[in-house]
Every structure is written in C-alpha cells, then in structure tokens.
LUMLUMSE-132604 format. One record per residue: x, y, z of N, C-alpha, C, O in turn; residue number from 1. Coordinates in nm, 4 decimals. Layout:
residues N
((X, Y, Z), (X, Y, Z), (X, Y, Z), (X, Y, Z), NUM) ...
***
This chain:
residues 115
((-0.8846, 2.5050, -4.2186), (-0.7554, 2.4504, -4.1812), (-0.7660, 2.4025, -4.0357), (-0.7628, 2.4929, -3.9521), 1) ((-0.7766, 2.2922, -3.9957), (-0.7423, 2.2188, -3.8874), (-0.6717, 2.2630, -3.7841), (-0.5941, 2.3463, -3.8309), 2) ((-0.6492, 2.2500, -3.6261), (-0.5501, 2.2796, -3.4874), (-0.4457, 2.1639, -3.5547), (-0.4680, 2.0732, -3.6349), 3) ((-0.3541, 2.1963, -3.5041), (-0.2457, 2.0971, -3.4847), (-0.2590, 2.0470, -3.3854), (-0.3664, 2.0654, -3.3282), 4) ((-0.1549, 1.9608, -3.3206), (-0.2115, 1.8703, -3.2255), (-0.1494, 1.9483, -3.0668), (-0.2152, 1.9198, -2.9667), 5) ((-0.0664, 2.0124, -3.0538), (-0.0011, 2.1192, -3.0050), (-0.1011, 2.2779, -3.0435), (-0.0684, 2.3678, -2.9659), 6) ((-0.1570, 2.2998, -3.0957), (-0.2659, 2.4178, -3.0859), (-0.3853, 2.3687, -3.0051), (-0.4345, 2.4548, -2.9323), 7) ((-0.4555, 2.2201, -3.0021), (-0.5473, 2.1926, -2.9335), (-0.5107, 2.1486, -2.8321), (-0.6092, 2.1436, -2.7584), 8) ((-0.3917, 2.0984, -2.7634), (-0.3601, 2.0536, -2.6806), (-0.3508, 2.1934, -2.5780), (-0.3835, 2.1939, -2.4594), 9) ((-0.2801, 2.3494, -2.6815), (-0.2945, 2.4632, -2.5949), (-0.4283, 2.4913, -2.5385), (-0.4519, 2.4969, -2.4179), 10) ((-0.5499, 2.5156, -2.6729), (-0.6487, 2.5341, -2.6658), (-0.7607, 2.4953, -2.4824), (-0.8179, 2.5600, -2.3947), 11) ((-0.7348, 2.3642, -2.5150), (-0.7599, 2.2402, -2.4275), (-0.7391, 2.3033, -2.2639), (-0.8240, 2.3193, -2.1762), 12) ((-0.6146, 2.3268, -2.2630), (-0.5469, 2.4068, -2.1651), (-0.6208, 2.5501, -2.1268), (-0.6447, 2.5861, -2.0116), 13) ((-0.6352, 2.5844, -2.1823), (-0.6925, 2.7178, -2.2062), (-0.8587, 2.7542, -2.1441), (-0.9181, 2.8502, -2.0950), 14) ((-0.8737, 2.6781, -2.1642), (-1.0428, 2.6234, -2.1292), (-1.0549, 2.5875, -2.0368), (-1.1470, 2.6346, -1.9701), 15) ((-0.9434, 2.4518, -1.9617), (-0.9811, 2.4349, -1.8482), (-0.9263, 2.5032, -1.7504), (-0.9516, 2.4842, -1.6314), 16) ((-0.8253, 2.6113, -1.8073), (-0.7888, 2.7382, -1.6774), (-0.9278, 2.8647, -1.6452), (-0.9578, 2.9441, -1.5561), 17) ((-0.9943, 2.8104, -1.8108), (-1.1229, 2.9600, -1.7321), (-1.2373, 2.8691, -1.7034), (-1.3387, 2.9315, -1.7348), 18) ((-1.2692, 2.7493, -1.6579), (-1.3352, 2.7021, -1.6197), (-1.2925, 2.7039, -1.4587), (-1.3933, 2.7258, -1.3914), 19) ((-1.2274, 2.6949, -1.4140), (-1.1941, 2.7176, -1.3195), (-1.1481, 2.8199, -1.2785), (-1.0843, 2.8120, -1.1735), 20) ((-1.1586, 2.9190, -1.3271), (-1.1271, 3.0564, -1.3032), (-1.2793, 3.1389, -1.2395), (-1.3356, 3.2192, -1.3139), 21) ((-1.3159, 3.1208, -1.1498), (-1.4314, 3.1974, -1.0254), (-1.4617, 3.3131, -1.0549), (-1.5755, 3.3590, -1.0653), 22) ((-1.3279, 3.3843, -1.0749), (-1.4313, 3.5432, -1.0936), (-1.4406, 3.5416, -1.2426), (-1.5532, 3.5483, -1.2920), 23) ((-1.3624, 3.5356, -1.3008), (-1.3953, 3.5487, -1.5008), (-1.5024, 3.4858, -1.5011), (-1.5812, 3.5333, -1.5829), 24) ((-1.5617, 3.3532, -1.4161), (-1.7166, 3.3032, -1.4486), (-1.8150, 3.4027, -1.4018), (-1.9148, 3.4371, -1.4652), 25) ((-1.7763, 3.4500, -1.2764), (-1.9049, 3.5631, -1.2303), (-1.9146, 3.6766, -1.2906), (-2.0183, 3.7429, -1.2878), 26) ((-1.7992, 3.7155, -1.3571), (-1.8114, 3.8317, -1.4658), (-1.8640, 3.8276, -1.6091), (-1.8804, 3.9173, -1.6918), 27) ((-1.8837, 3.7060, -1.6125), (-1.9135, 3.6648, -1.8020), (-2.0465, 3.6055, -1.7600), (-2.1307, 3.5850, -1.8474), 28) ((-2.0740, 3.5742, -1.6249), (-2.2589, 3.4930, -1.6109), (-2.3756, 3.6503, -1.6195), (-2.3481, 3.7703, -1.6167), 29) ((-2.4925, 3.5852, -1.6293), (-2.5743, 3.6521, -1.6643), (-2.6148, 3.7762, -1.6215), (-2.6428, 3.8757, -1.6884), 30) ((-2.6148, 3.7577, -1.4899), (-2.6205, 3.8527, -1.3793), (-2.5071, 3.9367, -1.4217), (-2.5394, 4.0448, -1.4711), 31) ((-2.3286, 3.8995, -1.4096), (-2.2489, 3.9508, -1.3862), (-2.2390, 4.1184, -1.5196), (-2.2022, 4.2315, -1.4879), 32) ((-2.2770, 4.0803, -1.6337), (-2.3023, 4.1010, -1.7614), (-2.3629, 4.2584, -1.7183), (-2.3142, 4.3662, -1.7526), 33) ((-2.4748, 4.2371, -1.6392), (-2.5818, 4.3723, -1.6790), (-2.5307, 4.4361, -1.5147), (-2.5765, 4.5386, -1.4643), 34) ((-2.4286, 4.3477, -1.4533), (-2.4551, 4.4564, -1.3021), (-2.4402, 4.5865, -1.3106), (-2.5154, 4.6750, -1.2697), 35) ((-2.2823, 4.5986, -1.3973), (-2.2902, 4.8113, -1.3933), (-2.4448, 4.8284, -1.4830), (-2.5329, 4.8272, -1.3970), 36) ((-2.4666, 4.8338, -1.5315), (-2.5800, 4.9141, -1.6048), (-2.6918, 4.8594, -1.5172), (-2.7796, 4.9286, -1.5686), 37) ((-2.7596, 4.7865, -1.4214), (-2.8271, 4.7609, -1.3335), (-2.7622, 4.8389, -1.2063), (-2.8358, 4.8341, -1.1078), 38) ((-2.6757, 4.8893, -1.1925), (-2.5950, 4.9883, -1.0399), (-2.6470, 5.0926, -1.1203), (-2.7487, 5.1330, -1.0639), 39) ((-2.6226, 5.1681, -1.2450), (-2.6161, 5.2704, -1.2857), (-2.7807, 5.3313, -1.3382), (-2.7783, 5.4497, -1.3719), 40) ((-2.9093, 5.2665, -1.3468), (-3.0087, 5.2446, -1.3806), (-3.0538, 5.2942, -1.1928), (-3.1269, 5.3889, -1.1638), 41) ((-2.9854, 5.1988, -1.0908), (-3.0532, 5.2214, -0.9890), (-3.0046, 5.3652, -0.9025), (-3.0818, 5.4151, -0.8206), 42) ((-2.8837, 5.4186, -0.9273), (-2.8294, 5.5433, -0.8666), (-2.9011, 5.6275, -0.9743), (-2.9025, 5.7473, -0.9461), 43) ((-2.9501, 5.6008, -1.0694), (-3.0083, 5.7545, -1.1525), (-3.1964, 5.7462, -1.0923), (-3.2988, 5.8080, -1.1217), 44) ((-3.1736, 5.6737, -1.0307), (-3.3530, 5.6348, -0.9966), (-3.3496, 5.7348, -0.8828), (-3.4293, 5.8260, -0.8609), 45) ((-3.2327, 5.6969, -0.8091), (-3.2095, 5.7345, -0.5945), (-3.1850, 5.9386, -0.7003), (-3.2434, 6.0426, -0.6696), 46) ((-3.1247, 5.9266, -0.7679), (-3.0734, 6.1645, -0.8207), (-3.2601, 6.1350, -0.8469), (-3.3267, 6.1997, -0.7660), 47) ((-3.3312, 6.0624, -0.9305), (-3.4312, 6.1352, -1.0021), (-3.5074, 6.1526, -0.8817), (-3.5659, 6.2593, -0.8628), 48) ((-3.5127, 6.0596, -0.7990), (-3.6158, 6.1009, -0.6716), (-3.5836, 6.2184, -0.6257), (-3.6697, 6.3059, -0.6156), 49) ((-3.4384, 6.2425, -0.5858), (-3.4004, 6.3610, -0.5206), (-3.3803, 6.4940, -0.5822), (-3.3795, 6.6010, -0.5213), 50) ((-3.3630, 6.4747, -0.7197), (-3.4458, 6.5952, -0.7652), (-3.5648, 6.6545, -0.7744), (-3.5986, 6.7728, -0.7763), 51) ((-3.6301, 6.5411, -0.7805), (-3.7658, 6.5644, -0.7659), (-3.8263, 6.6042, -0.6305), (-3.9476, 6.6248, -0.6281), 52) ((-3.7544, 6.6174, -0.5169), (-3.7573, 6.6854, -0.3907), (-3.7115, 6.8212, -0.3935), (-3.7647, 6.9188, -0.3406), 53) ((-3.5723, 6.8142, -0.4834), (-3.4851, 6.9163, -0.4564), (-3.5663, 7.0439, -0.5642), (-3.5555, 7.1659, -0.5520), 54) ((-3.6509, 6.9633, -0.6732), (-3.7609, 7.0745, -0.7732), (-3.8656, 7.1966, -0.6531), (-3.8629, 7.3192, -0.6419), 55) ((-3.9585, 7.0749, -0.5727), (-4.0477, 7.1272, -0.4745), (-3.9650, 7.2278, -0.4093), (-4.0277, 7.3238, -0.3646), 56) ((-3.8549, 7.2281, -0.3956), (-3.7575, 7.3345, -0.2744), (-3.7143, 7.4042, -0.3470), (-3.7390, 7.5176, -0.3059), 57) ((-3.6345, 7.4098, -0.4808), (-3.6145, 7.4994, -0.5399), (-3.7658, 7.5855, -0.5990), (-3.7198, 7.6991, -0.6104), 58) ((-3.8616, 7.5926, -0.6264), (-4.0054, 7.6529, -0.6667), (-4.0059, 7.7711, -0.5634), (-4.0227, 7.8894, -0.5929), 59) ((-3.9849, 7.7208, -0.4388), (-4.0208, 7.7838, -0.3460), (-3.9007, 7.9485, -0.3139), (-3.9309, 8.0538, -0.2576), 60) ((-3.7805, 7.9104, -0.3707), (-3.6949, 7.9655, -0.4111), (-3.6746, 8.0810, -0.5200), (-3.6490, 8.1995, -0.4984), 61) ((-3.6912, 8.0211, -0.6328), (-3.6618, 8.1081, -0.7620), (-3.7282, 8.0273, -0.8715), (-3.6968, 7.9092, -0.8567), 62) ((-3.8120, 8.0462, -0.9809), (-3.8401, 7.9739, -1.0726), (-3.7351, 7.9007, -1.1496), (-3.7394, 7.7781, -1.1589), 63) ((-3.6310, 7.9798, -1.2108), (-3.5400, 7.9666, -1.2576), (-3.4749, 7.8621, -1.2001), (-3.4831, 7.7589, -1.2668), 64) ((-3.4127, 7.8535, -1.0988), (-3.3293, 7.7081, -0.9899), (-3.3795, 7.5790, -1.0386), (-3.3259, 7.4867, -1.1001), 65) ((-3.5562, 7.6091, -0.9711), (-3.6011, 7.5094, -1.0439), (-3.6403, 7.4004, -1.1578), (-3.6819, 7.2845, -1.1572), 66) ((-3.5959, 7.5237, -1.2827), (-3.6056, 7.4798, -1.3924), (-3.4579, 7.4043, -1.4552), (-3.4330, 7.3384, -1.5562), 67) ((-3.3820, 7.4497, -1.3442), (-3.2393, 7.4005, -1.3775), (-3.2336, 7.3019, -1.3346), (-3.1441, 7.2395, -1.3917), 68) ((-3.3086, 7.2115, -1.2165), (-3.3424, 7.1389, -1.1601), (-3.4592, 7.0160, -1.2235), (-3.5023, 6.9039, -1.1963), 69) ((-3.4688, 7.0901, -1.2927), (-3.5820, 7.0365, -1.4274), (-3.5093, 6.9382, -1.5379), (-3.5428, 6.8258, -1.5755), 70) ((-3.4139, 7.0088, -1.5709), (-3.3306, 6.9962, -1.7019), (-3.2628, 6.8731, -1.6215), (-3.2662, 6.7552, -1.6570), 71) ((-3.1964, 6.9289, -1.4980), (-3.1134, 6.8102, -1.4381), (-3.1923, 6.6659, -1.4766), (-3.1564, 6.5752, -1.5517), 72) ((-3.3057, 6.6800, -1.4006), (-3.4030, 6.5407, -1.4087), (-3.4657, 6.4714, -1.5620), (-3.5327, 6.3703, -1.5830), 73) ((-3.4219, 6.5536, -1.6333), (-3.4374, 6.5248, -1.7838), (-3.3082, 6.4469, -1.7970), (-3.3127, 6.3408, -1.8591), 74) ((-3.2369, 6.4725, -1.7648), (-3.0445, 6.4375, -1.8074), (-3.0549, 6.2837, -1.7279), (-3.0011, 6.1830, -1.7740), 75) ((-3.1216, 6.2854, -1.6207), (-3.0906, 6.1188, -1.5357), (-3.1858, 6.0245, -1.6055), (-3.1672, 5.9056, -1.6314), 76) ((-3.3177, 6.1187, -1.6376), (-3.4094, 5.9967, -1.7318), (-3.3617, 5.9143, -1.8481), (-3.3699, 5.7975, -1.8859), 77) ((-3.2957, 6.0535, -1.8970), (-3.1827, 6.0154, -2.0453), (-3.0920, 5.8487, -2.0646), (-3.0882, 5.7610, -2.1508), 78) ((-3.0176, 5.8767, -1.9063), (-2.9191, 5.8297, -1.8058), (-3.0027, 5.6530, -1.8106), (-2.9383, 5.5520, -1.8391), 79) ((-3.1125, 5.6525, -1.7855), (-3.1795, 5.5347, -1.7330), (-3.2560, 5.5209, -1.8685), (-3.3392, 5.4302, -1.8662), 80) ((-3.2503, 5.5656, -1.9449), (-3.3037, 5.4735, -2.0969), (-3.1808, 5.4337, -2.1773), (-3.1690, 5.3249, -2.2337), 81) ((-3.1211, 5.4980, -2.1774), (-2.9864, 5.4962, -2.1863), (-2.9557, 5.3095, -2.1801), (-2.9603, 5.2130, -2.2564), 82) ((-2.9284, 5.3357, -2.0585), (-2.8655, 5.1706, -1.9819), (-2.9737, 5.0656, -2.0139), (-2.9468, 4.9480, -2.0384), 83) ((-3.1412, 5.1350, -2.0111), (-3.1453, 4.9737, -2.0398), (-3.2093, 4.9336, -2.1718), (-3.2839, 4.8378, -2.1922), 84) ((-3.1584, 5.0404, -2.2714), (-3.1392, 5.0397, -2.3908), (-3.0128, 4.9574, -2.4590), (-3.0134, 4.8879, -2.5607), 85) ((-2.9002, 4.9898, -2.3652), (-2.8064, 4.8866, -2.3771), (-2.8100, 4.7689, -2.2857), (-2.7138, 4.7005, -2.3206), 86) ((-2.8631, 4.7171, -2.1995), (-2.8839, 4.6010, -2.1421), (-2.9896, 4.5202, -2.2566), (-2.9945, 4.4006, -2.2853), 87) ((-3.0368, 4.5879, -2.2867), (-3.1583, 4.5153, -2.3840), (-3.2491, 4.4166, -2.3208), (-3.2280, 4.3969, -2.2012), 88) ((-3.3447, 4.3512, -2.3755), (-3.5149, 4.2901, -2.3395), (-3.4220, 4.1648, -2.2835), (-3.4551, 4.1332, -2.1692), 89) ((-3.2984, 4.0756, -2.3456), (-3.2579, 3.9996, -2.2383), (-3.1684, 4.0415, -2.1458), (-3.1158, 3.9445, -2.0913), 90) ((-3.1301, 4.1428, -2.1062), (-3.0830, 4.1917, -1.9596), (-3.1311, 4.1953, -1.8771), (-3.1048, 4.1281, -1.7773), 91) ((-3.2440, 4.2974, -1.8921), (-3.3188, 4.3064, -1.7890), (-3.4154, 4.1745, -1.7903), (-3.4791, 4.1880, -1.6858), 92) ((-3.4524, 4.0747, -1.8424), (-3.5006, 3.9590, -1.8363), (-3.4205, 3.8813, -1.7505), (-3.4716, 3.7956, -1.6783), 93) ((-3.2348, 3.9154, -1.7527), (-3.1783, 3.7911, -1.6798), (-3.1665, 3.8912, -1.5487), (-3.1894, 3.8290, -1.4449), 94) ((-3.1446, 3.9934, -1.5335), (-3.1589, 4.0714, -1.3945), (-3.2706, 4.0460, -1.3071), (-3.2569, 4.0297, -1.1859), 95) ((-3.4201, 4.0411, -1.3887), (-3.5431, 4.0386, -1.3325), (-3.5406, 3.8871, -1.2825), (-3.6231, 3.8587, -1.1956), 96) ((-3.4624, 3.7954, -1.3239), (-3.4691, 3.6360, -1.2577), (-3.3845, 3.6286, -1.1729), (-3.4064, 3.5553, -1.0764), 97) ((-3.2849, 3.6880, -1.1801), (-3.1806, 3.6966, -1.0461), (-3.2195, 3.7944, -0.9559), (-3.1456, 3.8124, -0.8591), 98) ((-3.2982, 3.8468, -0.9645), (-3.3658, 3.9063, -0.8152), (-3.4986, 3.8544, -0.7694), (-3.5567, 3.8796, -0.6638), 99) ((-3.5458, 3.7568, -0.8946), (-3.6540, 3.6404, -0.8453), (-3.6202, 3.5191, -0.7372), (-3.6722, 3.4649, -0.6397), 100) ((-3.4942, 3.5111, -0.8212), (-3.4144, 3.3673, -0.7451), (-3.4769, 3.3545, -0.5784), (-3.5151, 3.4588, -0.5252), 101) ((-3.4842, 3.2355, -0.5081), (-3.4935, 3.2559, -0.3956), (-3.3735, 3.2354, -0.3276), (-3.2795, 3.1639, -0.3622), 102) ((-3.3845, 3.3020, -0.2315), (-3.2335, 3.3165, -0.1363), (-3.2668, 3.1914, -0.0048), (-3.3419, 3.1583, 0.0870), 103) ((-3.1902, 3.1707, -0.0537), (-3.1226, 3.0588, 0.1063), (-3.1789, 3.1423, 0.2687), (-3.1419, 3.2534, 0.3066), 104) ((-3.2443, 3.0791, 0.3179), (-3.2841, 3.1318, 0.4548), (-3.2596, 3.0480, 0.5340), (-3.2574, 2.9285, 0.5047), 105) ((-3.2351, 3.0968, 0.6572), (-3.2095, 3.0130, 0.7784), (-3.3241, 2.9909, 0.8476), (-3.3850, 3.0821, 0.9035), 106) ((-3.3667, 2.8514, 0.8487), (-3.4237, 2.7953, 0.9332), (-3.4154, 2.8168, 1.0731), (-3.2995, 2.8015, 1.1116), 107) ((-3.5030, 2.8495, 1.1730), (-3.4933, 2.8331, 1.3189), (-3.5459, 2.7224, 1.3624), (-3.6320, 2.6563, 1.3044), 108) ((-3.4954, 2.6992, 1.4658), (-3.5481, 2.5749, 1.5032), (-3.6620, 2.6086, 1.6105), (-3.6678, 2.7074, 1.6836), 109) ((-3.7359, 2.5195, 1.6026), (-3.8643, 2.5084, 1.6871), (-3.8841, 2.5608, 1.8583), (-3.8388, 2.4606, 1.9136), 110) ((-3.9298, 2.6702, 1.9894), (-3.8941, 2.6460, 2.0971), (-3.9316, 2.5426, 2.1462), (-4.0168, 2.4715, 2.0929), 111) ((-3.8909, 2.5237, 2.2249), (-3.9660, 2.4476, 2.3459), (-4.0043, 2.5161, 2.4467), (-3.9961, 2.6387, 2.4551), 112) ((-4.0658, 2.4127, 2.5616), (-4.1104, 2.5033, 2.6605), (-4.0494, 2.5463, 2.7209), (-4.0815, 2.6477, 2.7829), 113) ((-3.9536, 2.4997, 2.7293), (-3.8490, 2.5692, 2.8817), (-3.7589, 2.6581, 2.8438), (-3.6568, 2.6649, 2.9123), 114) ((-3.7763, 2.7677, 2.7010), (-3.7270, 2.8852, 2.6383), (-3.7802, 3.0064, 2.6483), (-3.7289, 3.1015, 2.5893), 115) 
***
C-alpha cells in the first residue's frame, strides 16, 4: 500500500530534520555506536591492571584476600568479553579505524634567525 501524498510529504520532513540534527548523527555514526562498550572495555582493562597489583599486595597479606582478588579479576575479564562480544568483528573494526584516523595537527611555522 502506497504513502499518501501528505504521509510522504511528512516523511520527507522527517528526514530532513535528522539530517540536520548533529548529535542524533554522532550518536547513530560508527564510532558513536560502540563508544559505551569501547569506555567500558577500557575502564575494565585500567580494575584488571589494578587488580593485578592489588593480587601481588594482597599475597603478601593473607592467601585468602588474594584469592578474592582473583575472582574479582575473573569478573572484569568476563566484563571485557562481554562488550566486545556485543560490539562484534564490525565494532571493533569501526573503533580500530577511528583511532587510525589521522588527527589534524598544527603546523608551526618555520624560525628564522632573529628567534
């Protein structure tokens, strides 16, 4: 069944308000897509390191601490297969090109001698 001419004319409308709509584009682009699970992938990386400090210090402590400390670092690995299990092979494909991208740098300009 066909738009009416008043459904595409809404439609029409509709389209060119999220085309021009800035953040709904940076939230629906490629990058925008995987950022929480790319934030959340990288804060379980920053606990696993620091458990893995906080293991060496707890040993020295009590076996036991440590092993609780163990389990913890099992739970963040979980945490980070997790996410990019749901980002999937093209997430992290469009993440890994947006941190390829090259960034805009500022040129300096040349001295001379009398600098």
């Amino acid at each position: 069944m066909p738009l009416s001419d008043d459904e595409q004319r809404i439609l029409r409308e509709i389209e060119a308000n999220l085309k021009t709509d800035e953040r709904f584009a940076q939230k629906v682009s490629s990058g925008g897509l995987y950022l929480h699970a790319a934030r959340t992938v990288k804060r379980a990386a920053l606990g696993l390191v620091a458990s893995l400090v906080a293991m060496v210090f707890a040993l020295q402590v009590h076996y036991l601490l440590a092993f609780v400390v163990f389990v913890g670092m099992l739970g963040l690995v979980m945490v980070i297969e997790r996410q990019l299990r749901l980002m999937g092979r093209a997430g992290v494909q469009d993440l890994t090109q947006s941190i390829r991208r090259p960034r805009v740098t500022v040129q300096r300009r040349p001295r001379q001698d009398g600098e």
